[in-house]
C-alpha positions as CSV (number, residue, x, y, z in Angstrom):
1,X,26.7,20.3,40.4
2,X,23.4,18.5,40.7
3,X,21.4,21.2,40.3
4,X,23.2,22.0,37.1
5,X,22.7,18.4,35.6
6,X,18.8,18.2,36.3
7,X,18.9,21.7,34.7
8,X,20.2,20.5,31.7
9,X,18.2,17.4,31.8
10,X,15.2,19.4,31.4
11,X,16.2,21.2,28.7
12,X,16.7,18.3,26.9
13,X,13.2,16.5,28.1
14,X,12.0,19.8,26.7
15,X,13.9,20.1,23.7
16,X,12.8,16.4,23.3
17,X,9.0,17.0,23.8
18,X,9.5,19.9,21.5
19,X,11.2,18.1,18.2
20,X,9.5,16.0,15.5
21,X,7.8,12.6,17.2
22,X,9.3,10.0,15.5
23,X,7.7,7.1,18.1
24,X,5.5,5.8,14.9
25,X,8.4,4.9,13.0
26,X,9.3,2.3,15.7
27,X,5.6,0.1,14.4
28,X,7.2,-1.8,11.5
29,X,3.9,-1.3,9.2
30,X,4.2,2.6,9.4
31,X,7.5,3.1,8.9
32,X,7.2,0.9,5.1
33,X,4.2,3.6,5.0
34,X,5.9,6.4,5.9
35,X,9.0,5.4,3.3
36,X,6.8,4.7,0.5
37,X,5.7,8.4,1.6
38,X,9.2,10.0,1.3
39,X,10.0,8.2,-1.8
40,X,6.9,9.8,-3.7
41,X,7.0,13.3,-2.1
42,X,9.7,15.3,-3.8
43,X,9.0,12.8,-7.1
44,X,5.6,14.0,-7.5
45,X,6.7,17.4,-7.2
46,X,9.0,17.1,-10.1
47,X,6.5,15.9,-12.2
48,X,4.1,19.0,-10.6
49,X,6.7,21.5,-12.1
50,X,7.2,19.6,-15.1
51,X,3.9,19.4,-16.5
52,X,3.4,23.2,-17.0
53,X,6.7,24.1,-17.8
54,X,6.3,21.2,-20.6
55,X,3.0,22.6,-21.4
56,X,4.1,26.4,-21.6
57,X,7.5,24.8,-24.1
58,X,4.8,23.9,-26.6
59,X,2.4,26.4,-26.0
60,X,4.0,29.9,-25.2
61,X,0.6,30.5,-23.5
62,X,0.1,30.7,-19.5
63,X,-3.3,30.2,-20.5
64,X,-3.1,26.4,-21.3
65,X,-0.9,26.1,-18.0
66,X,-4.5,27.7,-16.3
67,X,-6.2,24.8,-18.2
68,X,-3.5,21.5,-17.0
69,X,-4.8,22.8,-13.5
70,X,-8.4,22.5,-14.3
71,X,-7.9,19.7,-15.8
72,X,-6.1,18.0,-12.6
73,X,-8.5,19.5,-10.2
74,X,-11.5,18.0,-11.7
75,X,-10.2,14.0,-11.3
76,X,-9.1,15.2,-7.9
77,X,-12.5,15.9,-7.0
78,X,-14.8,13.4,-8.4
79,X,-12.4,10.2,-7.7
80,X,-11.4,11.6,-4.0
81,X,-15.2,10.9,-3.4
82,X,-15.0,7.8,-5.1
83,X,-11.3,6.7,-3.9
84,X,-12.4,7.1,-0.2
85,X,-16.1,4.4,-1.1
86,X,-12.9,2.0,-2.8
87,X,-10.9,2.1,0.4
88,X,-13.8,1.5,2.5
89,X,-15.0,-1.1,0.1
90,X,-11.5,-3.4,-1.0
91,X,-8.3,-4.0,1.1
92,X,-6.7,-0.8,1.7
93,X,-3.4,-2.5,0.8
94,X,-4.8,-3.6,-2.6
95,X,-6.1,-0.2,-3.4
96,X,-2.7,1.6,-2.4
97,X,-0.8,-0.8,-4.3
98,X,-2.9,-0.9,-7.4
99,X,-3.5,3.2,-7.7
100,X,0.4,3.6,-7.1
101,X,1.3,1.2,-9.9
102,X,-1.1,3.0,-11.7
103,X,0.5,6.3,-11.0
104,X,3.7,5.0,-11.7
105,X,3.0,3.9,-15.0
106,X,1.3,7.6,-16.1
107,X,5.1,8.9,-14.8
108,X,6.9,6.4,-17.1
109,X,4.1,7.6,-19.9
110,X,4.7,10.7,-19.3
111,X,8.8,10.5,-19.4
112,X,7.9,8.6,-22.8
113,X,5.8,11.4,-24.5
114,X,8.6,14.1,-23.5
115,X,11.9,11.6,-24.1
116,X,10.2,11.0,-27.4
117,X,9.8,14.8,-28.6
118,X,5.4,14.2,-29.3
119,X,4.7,17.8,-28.2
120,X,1.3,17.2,-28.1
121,X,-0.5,19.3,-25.6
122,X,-3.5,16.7,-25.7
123,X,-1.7,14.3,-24.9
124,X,0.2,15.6,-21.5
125,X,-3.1,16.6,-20.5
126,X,-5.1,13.0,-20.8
127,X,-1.7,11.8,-18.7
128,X,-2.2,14.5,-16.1
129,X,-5.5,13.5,-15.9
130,X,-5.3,10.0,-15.6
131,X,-2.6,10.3,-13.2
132,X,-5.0,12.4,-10.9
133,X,-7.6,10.3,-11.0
134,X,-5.1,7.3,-9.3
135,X,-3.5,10.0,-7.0
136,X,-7.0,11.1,-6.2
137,X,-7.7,7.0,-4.7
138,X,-4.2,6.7,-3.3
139,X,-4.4,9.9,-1.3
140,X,-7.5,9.0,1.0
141,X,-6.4,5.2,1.3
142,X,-3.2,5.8,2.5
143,X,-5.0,8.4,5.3
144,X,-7.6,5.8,6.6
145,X,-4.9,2.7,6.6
146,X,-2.9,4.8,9.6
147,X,-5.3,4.2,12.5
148,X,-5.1,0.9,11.1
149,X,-1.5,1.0,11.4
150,X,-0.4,2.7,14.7
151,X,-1.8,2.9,18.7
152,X,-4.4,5.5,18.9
153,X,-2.2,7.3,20.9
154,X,0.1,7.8,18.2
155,X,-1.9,8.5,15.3
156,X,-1.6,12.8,16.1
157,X,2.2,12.2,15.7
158,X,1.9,9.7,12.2
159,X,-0.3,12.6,10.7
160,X,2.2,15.0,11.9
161,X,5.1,12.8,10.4
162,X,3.5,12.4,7.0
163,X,2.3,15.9,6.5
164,X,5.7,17.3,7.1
165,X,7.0,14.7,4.9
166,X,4.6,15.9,2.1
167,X,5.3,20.0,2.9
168,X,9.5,19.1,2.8
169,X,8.5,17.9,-0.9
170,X,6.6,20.9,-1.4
171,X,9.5,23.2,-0.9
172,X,12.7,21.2,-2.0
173,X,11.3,19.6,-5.2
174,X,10.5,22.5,-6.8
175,X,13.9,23.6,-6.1
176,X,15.4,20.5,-7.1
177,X,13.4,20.5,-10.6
178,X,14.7,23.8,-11.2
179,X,18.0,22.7,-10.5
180,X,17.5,19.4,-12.4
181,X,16.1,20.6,-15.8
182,X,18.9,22.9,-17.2
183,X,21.5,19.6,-16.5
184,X,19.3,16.6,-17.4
185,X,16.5,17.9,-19.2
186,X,12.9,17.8,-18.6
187,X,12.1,14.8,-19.6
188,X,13.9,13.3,-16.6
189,X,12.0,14.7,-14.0
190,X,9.2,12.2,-15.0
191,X,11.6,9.2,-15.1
192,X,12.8,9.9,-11.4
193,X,9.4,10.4,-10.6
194,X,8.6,6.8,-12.2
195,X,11.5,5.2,-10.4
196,X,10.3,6.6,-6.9
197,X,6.9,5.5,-7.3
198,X,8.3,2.1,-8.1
199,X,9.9,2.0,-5.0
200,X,7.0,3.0,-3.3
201,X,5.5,0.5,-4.6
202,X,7.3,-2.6,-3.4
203,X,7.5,-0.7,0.0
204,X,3.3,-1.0,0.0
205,X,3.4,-5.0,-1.3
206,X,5.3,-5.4,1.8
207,X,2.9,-4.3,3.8
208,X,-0.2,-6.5,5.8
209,X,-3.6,-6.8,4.4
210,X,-5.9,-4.2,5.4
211,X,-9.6,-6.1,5.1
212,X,-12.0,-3.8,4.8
213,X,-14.1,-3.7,8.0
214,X,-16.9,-6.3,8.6
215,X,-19.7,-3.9,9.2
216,X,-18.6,-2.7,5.5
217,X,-21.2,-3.3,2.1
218,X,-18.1,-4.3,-0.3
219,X,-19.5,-1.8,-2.5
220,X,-18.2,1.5,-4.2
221,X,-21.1,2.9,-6.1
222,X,-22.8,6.1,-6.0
223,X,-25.5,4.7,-3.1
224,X,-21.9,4.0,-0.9
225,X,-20.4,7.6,-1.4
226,X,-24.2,9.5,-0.5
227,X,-24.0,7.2,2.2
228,X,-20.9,8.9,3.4
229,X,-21.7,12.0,2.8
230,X,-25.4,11.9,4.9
231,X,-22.9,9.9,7.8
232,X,-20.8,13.1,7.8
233,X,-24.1,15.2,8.1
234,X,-24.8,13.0,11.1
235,X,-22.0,14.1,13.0
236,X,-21.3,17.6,13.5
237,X,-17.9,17.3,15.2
238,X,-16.7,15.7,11.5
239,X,-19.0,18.2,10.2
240,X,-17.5,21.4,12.0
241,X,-14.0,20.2,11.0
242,X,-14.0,20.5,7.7
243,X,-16.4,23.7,7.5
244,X,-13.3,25.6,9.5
245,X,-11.3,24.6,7.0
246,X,-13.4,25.6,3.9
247,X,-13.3,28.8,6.1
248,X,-9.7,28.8,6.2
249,X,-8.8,27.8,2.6
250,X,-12.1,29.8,1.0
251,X,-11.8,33.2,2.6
252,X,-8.4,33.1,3.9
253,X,-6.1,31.9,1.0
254,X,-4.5,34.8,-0.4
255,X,-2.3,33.5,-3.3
256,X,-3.6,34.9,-6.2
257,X,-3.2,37.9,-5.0
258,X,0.9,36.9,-4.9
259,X,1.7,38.3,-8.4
260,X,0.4,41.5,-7.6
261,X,1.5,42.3,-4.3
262,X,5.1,40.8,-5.8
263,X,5.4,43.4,-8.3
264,X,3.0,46.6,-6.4
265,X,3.8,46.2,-3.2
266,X,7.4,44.4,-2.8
267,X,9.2,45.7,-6.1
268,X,9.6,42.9,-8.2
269,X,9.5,43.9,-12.0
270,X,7.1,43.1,-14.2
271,X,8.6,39.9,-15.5
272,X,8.5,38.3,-12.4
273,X,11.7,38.3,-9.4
274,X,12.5,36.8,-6.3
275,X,9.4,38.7,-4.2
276,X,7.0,36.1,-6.1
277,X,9.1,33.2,-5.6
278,X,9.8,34.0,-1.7
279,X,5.4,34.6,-1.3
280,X,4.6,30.9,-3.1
281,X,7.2,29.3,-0.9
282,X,6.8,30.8,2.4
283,X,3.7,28.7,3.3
284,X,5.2,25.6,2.8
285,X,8.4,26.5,4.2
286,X,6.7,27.1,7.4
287,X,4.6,24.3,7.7
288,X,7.9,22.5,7.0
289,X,9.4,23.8,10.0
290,X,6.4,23.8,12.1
291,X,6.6,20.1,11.3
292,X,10.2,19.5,12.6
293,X,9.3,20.8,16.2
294,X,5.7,18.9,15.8
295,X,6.5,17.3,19.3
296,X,4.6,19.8,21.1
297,X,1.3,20.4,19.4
298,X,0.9,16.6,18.3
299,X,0.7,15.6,21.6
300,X,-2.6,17.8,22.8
301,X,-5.0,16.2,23.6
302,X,-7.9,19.3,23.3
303,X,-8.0,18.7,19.4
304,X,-11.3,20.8,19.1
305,X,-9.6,23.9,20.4
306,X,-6.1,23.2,19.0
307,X,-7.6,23.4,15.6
308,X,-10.2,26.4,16.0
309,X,-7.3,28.8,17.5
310,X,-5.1,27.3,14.9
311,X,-7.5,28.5,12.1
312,X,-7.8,31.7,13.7
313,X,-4.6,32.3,14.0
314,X,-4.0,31.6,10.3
315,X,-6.7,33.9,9.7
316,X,-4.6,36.8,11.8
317,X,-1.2,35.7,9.4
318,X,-3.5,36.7,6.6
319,X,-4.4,39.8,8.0
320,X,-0.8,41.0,8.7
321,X,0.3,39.9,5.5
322,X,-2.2,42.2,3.8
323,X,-1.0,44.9,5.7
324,X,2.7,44.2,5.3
325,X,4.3,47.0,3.1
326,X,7.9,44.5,3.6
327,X,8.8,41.6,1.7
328,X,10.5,40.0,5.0
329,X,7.6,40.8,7.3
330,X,5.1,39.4,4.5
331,X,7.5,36.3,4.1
332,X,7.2,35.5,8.1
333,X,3.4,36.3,8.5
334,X,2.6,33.7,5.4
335,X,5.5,31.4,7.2
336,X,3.9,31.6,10.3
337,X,0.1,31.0,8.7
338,X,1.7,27.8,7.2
339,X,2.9,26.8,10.2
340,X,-0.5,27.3,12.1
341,X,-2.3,25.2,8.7
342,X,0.1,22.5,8.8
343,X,-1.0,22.4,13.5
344,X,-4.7,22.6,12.1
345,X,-4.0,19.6,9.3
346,X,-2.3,17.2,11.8
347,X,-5.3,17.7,14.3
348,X,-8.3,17.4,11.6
349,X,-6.8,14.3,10.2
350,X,-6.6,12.6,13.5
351,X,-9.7,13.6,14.4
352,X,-11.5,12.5,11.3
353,X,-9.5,8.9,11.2
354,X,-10.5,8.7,15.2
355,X,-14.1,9.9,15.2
356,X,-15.1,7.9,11.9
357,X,-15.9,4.1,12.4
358,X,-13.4,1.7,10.3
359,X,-16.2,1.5,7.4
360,X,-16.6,4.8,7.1
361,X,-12.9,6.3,7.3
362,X,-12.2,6.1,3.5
363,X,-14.6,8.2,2.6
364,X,-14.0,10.8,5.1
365,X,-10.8,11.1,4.2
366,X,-11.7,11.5,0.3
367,X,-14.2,14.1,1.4
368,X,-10.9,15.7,3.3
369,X,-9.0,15.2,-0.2
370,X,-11.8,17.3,-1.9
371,X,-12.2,19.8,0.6
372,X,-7.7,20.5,0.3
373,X,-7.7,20.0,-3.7
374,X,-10.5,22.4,-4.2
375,X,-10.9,25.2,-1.2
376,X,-7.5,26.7,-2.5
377,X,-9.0,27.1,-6.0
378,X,-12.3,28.4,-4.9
379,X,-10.1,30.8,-3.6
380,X,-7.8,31.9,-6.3
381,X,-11.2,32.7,-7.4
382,X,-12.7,34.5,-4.3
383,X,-9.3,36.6,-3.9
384,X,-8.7,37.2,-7.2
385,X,-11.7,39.1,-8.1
386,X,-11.5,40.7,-4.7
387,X,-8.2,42.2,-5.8
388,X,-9.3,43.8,-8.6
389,X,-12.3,45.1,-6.8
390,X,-10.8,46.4,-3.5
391,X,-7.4,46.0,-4.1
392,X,-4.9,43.2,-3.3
393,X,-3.7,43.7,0.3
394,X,-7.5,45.1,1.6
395,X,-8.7,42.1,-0.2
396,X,-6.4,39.9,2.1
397,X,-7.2,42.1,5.5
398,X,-11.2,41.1,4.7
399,X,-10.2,37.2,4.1
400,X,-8.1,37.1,7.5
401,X,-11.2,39.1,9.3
402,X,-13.7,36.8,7.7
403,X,-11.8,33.7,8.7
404,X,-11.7,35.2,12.6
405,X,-15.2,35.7,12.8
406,X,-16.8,32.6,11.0
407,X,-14.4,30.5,12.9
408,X,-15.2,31.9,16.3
409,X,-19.3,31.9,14.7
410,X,-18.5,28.1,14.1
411,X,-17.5,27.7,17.4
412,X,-20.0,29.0,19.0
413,X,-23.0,27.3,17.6
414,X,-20.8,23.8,18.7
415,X,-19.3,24.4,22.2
416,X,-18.7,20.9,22.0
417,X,-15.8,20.4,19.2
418,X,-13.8,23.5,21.1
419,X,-14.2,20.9,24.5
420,X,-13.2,17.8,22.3
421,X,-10.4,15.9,23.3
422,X,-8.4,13.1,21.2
423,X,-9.3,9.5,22.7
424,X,-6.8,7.7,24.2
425,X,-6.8,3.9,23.7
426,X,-5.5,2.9,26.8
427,X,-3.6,4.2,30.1
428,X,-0.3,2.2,28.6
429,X,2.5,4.4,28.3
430,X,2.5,5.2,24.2
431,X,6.4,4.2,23.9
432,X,5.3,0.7,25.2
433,X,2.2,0.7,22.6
434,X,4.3,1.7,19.4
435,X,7.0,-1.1,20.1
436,X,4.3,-3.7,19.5
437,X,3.4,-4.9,16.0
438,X,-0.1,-4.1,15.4
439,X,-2.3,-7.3,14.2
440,X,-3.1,-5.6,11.2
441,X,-5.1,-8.3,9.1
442,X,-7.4,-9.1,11.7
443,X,-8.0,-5.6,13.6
444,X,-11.3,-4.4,13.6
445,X,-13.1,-1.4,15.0
């Protein structure tokens, strides 16, 4: 009978280890954080599906759609540089609160241009920008405030939290907006959106200042963001992280070839079917369930090898989806890649927010925004004239290869990142760390 109970009690220690980490949710300044999080994640999506589908109503042309994500991309770029200098530069509460009202009130813009019938193409798309350019500050200020928010300890499972939060949005609001727009129109996807954000928004107020650090300049200009970027050169652990992941997103991100392989390989016809739609959603759906059983990889400790095999092992995903001749096989080799990104993700962003000094951690962080907005579009590009050239699924087999070998290249030439290990704050045990309230106003590195 005993040995039956302490059988069952490590199944469930295991089972425990295994799930989603929720331990950062018990710090009071995280979980406001991490609820301002959920309240925007599926909103923003709406508004991601409704700008194109608004776009194409008035246009008829796929071609302007191609143009609304040019058009977002670019303010994603430039103000991800210059977001992460702000965050550095101003309370980190200030920025989040001032770039999500501003967000907010391109939504309710947005919602007013559609409600009102304008159909005005220029218009959407000096919204869309606008809003980017506020998403682009909010994105790397939120990042940098969690160290600021949590034990160090814990910081692996708050990135976990929060990404999985953000890939749940990425595959339910979609779904949602589709279900949404044929019963209360499209216009309403930007007013839920709006009321969400508002709700972050008073979520953030409540939160404690975030004083930028003292050995920080106070200043944003161009002299402050080169002065991230040659700190960045400096290091070539921070360095090495994000050139793994250009690797990964550059050579290894096979969506545009997802129309083709849809309708050459898994049968849809040429309209469009349900092969397309299963291919753009199995990355996120398997991050999303990577992230529900987070408990195990959060926790490593060897975050320099955690993240190289993850990218490799994305890279092998790619290769066996370019060699899949099955929709169901190609759906679990891209579900399995996205689970394998979202392991990489948790362990880059910890590292970056541990390795960077206080001052500094803004603008890593918009240098990591830069590096996820664009690598993906660099490779639509890459991939997409691959497929014409070679073919869509030996196009994908060379990505995965490539990604393999420059990873384990990259690896090589820095022995060091593969042996780095997460820092641990103290020898407290982390449950005792994360039911104290951080001093968050005065906290400095």
């Amino acid at each position: 009978m005993a040995t039956g109970t302490r059988r069952v009690s490590r199944v469930r220690s295991a089972l425990a280890r295994a799930v989603i980490d929720t331990r950062p949710l018990r710090v009071p300044q995280f979980r406001l954080l991490w609820f301002s999080t959920v309240a925007t994640a599926i909103g923003s999506q709406l508004t991601a599906v409704a700008v194109p589908k608004q776009i194409y109503d008035i246009t008829q042309s796929s071609g302007w759609v191609g143009v609304a994500g040019g058009v977002g991309l670019v303010p994603l770029l430039v103000f991800g540089l210059w977001g992460g200098a702000i965050a550095d530069a101003v309370d980190r509460r200030t920025v989040m609160l001032v770039s999500n009202i501003g967000v907010a009130v391109t939504s309710a813009l947005l919602w007013a241009q559609a409600a009102s019938g304008l159909n005005s193409v220029a218009a959407v798309l000096v919204l869309l920008a606008l809003q980017q350019s506020f998403v682009a500050v909010n994105m790397p200020t939120r990042s940098a405030a969690i160290a600021r928010l949590v034990p160090i300890e814990l910081v692996p499972t708050a990135n976990a939290l929060n990404f999985t939060t953000t890939t749940f949005g990425m595959v339910f609001g979609p779904l949602m907006a589709g279900a949404l727009i044929p019963v209360l129109g499209l216009s309403t996807l930007y007013l839920i959106d709006t009321i969400a954000l508002i709700l972050a928004a008073l979520m953030v107020w409540r939160l404690p200042r975030m004083p930028r650090a003292a050995e920080a300049t106070g200043r944003a200009g161009l002299r402050d963001i080169a002065d991230g970027l040659r700190y960045l050169a400096a290091r070539k652990l921070l360095m090495v992280s994000f050139l793994v992941d250009i690797i990964a997103m550059v050579a290894g991100m096979p969506r545009a070839l997802f129309p083709e392989m849809a309708e050459t390989t898994f049968g849809d016809p040429p309209g469009g079917g349900p092969a397309l739609g299963w291919l753009f959603a199995a990355i996120p759906l398997g991050s999303a369930i990577f992230g529900l059983f987070s408990g195990w990889f959060s926790r490593m400790s060897r975050s320099g090898a955690v993240i190289a095999v993850a990218v490799i092992c994305w890279g092998l995903t790619v290769v066996g989806f370019g060699l899949s001749t099955s929709l169901w096989l190609a759906v679990l080799f891209l579900a399995l890649g996205g689970g394998a990104d979202l392991v990489s993700a948790v362990h880059r962003s910890s590292l970056l927010q541990l390795e960077a000094t206080d001052e500094m951690r803004g603008r890593m962080q918009g240098v990591f925004t830069v590096v996820v907005a664009g690598g993906p579009r660099v490779a639509d590009l890459v991939h997409g004239w691959g497929g014409a050239a070679v073919g869509a699924g030996l196009a994908s087999v060379i990505g995965g290869v490539l990604v393999v070998v420059l990873t384990i290249a990259v690896v090589a030439w820095l022995p060091s990142f593969w042996r780095y290990r997460t820092p641990a704050a103290s020898a407290r045990p982390a449950d005792e760390a994360a039911d104290e309230h951080p001093a968050v106003s005065t906290k400095q590195d």
